[in-house]
mmCIF file as Biopython writes it, N, C-alpha, C and O atoms, coordinates in Angstrom:
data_model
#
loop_
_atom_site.group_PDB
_atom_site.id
_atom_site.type_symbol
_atom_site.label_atom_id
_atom_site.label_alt_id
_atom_site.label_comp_id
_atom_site.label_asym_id
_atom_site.label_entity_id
_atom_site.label_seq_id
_atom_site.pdbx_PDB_ins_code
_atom_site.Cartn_x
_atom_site.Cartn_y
_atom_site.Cartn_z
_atom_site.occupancy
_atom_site.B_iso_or_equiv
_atom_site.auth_seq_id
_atom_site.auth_asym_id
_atom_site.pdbx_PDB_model_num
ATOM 1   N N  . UNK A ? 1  ? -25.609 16.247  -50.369 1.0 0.0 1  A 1 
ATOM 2   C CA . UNK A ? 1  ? -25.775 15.882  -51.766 1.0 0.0 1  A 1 
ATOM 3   C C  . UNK A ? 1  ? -25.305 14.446  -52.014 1.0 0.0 1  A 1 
ATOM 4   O O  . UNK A ? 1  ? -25.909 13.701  -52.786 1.0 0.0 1  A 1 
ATOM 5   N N  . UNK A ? 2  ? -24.243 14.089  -51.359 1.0 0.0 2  A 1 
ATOM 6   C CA . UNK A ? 2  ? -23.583 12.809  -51.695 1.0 0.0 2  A 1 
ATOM 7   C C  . UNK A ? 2  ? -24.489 11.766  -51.277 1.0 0.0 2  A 1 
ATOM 8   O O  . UNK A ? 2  ? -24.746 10.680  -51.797 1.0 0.0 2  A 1 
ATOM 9   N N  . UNK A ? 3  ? -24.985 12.405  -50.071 1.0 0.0 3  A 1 
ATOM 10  C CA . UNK A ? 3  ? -26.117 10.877  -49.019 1.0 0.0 3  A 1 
ATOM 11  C C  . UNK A ? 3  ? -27.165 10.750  -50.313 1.0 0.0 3  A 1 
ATOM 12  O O  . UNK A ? 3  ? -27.432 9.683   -50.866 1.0 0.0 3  A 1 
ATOM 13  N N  . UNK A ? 4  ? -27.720 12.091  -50.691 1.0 0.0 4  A 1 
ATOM 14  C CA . UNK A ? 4  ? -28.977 11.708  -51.688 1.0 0.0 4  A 1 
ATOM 15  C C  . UNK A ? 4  ? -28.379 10.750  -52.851 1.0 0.0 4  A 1 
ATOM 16  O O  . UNK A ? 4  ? -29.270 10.032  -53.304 1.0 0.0 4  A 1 
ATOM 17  N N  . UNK A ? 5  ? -27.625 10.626  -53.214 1.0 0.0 5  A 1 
ATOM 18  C CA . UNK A ? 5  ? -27.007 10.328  -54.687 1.0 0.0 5  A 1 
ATOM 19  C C  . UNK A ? 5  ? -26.573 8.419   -54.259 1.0 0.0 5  A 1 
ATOM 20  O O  . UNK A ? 5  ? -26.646 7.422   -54.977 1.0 0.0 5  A 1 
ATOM 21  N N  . UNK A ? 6  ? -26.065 8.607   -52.575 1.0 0.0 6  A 1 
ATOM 22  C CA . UNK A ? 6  ? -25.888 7.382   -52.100 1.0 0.0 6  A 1 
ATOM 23  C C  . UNK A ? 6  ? -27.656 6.264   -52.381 1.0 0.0 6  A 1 
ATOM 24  O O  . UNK A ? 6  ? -27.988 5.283   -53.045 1.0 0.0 6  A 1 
ATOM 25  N N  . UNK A ? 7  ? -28.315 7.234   -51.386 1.0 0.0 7  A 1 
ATOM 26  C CA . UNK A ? 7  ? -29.852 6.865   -51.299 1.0 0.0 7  A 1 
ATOM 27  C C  . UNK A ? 7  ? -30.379 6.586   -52.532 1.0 0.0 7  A 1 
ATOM 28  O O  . UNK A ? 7  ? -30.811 5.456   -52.758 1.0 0.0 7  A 1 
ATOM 29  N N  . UNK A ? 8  ? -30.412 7.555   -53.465 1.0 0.0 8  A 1 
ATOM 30  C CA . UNK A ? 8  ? -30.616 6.646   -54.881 1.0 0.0 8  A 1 
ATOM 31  C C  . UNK A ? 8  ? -30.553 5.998   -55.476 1.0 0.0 8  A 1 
ATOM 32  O O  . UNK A ? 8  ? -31.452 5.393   -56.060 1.0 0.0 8  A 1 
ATOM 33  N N  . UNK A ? 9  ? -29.180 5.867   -55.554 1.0 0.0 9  A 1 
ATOM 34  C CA . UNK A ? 9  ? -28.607 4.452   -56.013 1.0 0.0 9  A 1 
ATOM 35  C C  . UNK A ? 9  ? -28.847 3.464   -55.259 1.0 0.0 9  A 1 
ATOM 36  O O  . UNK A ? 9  ? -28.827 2.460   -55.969 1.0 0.0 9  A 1 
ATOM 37  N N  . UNK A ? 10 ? -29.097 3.161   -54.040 1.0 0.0 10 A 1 
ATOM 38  C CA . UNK A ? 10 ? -29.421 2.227   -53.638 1.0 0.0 10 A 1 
ATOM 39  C C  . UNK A ? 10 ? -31.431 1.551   -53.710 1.0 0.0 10 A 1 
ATOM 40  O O  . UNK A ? 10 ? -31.899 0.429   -53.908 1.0 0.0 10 A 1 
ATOM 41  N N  . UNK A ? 11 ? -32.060 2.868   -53.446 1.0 0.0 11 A 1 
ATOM 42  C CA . UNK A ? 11 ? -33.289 2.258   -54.034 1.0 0.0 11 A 1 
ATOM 43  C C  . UNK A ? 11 ? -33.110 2.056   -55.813 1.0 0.0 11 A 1 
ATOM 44  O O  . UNK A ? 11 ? -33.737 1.052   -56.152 1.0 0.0 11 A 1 
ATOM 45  N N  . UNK A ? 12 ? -32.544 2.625   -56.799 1.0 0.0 12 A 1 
ATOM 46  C CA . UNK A ? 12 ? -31.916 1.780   -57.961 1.0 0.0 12 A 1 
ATOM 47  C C  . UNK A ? 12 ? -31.933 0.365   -57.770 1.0 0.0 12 A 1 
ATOM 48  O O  . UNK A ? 12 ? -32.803 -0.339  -58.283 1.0 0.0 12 A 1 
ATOM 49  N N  . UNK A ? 13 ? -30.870 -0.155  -56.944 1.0 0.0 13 A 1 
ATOM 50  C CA . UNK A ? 13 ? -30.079 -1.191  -56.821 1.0 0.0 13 A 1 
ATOM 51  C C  . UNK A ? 13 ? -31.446 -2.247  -56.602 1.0 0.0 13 A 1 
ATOM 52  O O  . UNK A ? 13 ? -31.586 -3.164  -57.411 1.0 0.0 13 A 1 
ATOM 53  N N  . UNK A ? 14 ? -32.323 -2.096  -55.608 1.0 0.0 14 A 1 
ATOM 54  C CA . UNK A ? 14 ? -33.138 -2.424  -54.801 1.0 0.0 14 A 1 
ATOM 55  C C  . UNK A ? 14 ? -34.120 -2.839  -55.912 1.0 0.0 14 A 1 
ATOM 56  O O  . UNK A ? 14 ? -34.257 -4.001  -56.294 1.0 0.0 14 A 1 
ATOM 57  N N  . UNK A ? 15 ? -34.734 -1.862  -56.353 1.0 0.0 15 A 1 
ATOM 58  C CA . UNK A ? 15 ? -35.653 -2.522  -57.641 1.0 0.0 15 A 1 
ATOM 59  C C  . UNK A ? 15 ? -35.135 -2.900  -58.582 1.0 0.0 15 A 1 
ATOM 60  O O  . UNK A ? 15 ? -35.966 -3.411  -59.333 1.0 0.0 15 A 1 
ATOM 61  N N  . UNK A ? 16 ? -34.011 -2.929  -59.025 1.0 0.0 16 A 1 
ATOM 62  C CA . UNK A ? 16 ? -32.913 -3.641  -60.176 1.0 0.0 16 A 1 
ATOM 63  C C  . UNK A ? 16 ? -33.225 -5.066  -59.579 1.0 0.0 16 A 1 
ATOM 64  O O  . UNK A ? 16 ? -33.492 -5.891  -60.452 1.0 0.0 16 A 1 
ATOM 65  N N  . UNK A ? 17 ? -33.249 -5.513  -58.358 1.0 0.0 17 A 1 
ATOM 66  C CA . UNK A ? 17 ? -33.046 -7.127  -57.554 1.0 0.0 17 A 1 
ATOM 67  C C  . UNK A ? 17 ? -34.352 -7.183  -57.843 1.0 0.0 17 A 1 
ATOM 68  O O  . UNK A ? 17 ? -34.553 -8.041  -58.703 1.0 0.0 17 A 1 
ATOM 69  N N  . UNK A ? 18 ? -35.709 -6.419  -57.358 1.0 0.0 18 A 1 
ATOM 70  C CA . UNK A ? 18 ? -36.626 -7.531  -57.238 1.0 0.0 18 A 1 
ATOM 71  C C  . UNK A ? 18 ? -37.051 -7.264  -58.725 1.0 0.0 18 A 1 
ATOM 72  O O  . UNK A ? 18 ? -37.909 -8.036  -59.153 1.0 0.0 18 A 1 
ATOM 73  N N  . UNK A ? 19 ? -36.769 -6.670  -59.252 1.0 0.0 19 A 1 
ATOM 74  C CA . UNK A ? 19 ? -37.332 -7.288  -60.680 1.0 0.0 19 A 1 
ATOM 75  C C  . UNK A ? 19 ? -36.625 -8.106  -61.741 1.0 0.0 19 A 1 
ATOM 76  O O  . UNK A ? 19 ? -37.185 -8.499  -62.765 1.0 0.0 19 A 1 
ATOM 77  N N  . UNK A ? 20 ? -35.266 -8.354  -61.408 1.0 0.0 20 A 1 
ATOM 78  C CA . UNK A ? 20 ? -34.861 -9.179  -62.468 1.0 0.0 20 A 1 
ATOM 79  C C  . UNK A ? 20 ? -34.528 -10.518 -61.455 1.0 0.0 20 A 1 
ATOM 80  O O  . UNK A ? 20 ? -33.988 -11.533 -61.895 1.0 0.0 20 A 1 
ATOM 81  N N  . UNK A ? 21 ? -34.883 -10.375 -60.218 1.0 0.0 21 A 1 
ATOM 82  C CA . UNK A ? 21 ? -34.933 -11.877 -59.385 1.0 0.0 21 A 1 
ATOM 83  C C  . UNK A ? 21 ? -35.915 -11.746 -58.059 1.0 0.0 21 A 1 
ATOM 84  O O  . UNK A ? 21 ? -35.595 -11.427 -56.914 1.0 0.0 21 A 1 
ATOM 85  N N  . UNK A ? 22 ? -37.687 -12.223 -58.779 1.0 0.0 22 A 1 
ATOM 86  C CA . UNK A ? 22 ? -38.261 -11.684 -57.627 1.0 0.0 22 A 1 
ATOM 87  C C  . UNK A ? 22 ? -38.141 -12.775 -56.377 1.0 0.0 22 A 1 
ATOM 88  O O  . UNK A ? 22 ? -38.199 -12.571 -55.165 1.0 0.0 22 A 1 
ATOM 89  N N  . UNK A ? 23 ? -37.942 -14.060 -57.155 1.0 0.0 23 A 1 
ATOM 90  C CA . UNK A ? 23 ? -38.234 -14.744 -55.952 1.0 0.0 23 A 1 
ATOM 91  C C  . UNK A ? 23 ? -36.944 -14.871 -55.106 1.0 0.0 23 A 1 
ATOM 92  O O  . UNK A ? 23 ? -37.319 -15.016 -53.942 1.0 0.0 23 A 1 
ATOM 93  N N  . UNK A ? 24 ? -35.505 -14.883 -55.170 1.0 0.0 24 A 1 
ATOM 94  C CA . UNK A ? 24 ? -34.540 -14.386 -54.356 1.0 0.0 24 A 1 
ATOM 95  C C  . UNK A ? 24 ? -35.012 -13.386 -53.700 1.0 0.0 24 A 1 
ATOM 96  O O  . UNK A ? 24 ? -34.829 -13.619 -52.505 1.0 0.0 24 A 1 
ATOM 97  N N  . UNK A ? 25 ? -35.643 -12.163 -53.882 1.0 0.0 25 A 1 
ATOM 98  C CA . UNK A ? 25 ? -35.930 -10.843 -53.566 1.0 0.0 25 A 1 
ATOM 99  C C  . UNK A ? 25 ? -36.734 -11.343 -52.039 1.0 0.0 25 A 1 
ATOM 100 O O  . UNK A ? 25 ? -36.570 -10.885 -50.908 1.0 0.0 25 A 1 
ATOM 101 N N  . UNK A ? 26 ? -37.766 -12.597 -52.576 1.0 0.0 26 A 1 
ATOM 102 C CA . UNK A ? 26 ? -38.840 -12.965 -51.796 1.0 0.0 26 A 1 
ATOM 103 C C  . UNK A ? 26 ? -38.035 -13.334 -50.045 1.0 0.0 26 A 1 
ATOM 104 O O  . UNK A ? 26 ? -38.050 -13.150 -48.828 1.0 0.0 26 A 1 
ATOM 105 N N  . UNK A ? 27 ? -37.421 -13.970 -51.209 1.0 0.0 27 A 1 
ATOM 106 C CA . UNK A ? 27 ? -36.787 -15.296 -50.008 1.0 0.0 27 A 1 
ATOM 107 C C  . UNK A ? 27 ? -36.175 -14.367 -49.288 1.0 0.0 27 A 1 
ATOM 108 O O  . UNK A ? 27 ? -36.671 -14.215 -48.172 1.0 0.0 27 A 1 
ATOM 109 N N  . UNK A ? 28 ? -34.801 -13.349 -49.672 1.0 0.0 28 A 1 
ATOM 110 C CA . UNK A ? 28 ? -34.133 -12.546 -48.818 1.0 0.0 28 A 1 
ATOM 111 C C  . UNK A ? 28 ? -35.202 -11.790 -47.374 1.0 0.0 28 A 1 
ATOM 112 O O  . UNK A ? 28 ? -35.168 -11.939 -46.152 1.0 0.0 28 A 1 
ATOM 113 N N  . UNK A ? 29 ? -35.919 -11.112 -48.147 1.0 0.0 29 A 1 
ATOM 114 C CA . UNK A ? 29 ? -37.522 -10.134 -46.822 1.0 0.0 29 A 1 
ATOM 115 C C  . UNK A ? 29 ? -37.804 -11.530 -46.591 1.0 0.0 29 A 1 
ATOM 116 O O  . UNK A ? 29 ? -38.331 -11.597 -45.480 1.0 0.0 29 A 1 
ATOM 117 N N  . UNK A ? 30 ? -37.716 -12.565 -47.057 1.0 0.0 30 A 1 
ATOM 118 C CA . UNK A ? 30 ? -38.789 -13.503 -45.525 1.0 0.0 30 A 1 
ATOM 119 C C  . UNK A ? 30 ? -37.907 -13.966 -44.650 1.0 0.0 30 A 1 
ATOM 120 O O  . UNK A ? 30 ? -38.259 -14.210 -43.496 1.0 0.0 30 A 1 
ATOM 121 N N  . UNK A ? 31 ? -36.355 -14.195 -45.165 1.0 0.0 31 A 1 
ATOM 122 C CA . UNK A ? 31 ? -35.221 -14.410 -44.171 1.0 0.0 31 A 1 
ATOM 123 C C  . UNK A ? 31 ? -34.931 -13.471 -43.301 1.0 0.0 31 A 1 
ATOM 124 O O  . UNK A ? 31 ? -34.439 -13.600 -42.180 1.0 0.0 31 A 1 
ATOM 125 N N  . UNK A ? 32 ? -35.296 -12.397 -43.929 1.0 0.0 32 A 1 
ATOM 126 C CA . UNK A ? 32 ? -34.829 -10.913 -42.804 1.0 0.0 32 A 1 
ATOM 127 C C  . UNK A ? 32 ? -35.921 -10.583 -41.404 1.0 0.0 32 A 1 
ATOM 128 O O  . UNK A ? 32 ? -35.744 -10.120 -40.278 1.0 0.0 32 A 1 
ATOM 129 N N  . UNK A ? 33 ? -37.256 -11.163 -42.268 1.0 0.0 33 A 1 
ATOM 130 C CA . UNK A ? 33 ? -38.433 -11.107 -41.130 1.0 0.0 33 A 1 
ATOM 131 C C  . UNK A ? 33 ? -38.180 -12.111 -40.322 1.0 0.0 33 A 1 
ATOM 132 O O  . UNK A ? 33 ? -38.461 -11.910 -39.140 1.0 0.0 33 A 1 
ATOM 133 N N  . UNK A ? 34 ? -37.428 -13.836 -40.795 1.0 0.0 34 A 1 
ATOM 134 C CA . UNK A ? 34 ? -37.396 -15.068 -39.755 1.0 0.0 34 A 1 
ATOM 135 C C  . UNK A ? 34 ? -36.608 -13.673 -38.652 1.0 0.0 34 A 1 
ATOM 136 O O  . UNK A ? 34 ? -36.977 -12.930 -37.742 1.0 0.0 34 A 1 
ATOM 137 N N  . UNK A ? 35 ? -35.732 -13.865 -39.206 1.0 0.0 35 A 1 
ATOM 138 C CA . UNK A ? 35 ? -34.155 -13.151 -38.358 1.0 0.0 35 A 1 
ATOM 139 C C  . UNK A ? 35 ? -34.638 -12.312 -37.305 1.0 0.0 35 A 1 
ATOM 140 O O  . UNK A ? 35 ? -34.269 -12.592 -36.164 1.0 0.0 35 A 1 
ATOM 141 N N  . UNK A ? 36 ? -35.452 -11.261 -37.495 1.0 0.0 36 A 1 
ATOM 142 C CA . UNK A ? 36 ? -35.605 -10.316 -37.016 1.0 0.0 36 A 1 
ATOM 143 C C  . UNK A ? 36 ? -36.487 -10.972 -35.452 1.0 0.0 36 A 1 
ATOM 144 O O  . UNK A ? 36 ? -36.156 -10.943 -34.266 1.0 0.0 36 A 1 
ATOM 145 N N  . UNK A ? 37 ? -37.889 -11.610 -36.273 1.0 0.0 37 A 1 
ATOM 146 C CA . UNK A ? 37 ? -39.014 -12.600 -35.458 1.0 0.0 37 A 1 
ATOM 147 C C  . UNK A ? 37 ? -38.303 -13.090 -34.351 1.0 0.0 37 A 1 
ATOM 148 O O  . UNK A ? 37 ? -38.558 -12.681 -33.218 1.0 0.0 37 A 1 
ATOM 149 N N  . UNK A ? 38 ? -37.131 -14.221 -34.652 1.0 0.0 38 A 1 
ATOM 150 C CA . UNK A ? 38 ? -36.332 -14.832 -34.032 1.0 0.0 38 A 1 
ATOM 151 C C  . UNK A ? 38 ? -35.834 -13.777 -32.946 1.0 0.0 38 A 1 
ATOM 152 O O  . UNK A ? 38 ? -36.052 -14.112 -31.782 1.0 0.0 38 A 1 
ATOM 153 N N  . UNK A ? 39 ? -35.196 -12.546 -33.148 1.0 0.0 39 A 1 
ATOM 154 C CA . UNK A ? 39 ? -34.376 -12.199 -32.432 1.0 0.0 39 A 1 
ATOM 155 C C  . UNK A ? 39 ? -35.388 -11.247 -31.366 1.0 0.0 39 A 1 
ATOM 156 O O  . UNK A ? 39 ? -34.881 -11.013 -30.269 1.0 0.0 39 A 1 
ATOM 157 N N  . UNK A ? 40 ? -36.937 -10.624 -31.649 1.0 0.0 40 A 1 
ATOM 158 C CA . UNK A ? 40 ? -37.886 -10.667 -30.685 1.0 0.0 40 A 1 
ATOM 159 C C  . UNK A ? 40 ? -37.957 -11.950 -30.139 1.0 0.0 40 A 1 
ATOM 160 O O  . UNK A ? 40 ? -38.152 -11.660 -28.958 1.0 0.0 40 A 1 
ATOM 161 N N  . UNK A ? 41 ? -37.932 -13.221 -30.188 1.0 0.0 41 A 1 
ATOM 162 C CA . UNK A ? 41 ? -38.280 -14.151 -29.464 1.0 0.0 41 A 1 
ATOM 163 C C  . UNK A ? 41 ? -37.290 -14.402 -28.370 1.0 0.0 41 A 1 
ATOM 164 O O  . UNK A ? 41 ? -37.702 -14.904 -27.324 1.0 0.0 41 A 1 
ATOM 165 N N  . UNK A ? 42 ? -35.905 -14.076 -28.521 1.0 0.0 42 A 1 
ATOM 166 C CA . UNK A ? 42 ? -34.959 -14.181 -27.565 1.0 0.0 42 A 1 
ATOM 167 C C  . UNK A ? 42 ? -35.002 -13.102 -26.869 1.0 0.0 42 A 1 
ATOM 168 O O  . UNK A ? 42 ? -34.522 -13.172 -25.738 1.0 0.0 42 A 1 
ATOM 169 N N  . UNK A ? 43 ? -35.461 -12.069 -27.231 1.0 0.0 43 A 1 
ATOM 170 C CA . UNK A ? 43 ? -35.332 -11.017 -25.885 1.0 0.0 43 A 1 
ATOM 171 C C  . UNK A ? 43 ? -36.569 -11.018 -25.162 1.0 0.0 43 A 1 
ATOM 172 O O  . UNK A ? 43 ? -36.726 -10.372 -24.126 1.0 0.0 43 A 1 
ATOM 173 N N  . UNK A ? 44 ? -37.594 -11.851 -25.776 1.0 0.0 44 A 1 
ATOM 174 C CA . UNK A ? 44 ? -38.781 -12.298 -24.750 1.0 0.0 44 A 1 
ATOM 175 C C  . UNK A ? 44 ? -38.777 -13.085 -24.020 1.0 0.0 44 A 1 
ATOM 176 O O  . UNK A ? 44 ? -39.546 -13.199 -23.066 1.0 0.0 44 A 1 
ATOM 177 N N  . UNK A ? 45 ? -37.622 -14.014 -24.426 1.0 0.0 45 A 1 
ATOM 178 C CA . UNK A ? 45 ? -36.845 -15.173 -23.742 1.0 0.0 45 A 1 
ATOM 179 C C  . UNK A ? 45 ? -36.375 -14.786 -22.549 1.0 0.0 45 A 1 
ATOM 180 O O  . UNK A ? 45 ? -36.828 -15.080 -21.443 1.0 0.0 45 A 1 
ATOM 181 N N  . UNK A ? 46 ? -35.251 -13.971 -22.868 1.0 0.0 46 A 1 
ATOM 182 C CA . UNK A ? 46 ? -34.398 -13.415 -21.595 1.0 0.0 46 A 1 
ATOM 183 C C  . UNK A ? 46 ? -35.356 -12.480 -20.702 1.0 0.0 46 A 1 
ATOM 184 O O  . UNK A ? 46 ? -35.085 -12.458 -19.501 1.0 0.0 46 A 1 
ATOM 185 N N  . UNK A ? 47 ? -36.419 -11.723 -21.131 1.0 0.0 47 A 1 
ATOM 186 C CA . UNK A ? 47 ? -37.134 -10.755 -20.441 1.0 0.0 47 A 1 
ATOM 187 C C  . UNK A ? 47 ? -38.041 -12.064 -19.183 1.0 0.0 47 A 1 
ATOM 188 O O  . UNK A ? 47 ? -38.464 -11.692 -18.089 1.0 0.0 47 A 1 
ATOM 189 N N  . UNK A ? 48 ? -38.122 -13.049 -19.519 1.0 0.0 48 A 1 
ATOM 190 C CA . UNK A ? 48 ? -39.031 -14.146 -18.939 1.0 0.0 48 A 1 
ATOM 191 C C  . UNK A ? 48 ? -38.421 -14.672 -18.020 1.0 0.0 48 A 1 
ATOM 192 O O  . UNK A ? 48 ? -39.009 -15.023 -16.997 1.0 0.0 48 A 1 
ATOM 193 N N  . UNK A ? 49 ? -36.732 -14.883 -18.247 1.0 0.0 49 A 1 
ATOM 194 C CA . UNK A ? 49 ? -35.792 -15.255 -17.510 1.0 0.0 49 A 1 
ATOM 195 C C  . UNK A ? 49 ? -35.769 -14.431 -16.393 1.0 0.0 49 A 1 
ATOM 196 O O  . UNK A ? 49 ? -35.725 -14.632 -15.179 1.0 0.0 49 A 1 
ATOM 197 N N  . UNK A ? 50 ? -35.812 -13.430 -17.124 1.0 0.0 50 A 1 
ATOM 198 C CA . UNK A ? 50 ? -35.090 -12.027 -15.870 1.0 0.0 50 A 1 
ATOM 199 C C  . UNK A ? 50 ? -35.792 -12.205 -14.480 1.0 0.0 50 A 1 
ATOM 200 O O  . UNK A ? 50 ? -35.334 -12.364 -13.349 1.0 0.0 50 A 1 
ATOM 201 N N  . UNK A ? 51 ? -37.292 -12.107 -15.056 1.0 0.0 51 A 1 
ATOM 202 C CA . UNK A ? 51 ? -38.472 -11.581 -13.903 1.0 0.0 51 A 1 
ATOM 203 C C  . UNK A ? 51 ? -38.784 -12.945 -13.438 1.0 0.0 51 A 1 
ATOM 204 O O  . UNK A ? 51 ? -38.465 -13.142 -12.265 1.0 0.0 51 A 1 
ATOM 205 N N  . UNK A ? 52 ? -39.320 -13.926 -14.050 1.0 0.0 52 A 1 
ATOM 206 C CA . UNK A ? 52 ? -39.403 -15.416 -13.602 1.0 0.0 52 A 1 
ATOM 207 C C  . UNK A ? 52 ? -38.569 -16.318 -12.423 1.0 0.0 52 A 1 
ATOM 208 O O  . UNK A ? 52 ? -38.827 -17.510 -12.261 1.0 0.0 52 A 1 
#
């Protein structure tokens, strides 16, 4: 019961941000996609290293 009540409130929280600040909202998901992009690119890095 508590996780659901956690989970709620947080999708709450979640559309509370992108609608009263969409373009922060924007910027945060395109920083999280660089981040993420980035951090596939280093383990394609090291995977290249490995076998190379």
């Amino acid at each position: 019961m508590l996780k659901k009540v956690v989970v709620l409130l947080l999708i709450g929280f979640v559309v509370y941000y992108l609608l009263t600040t969409p373009t922060s909202a924007a910027d945060a998901v395109n920083d999280a996609f660089d981040g993420i992009m980035n951090a596939f690119d280093q383990l394609r890095t090291f995977f290249n290293e490995l076998t190379g």
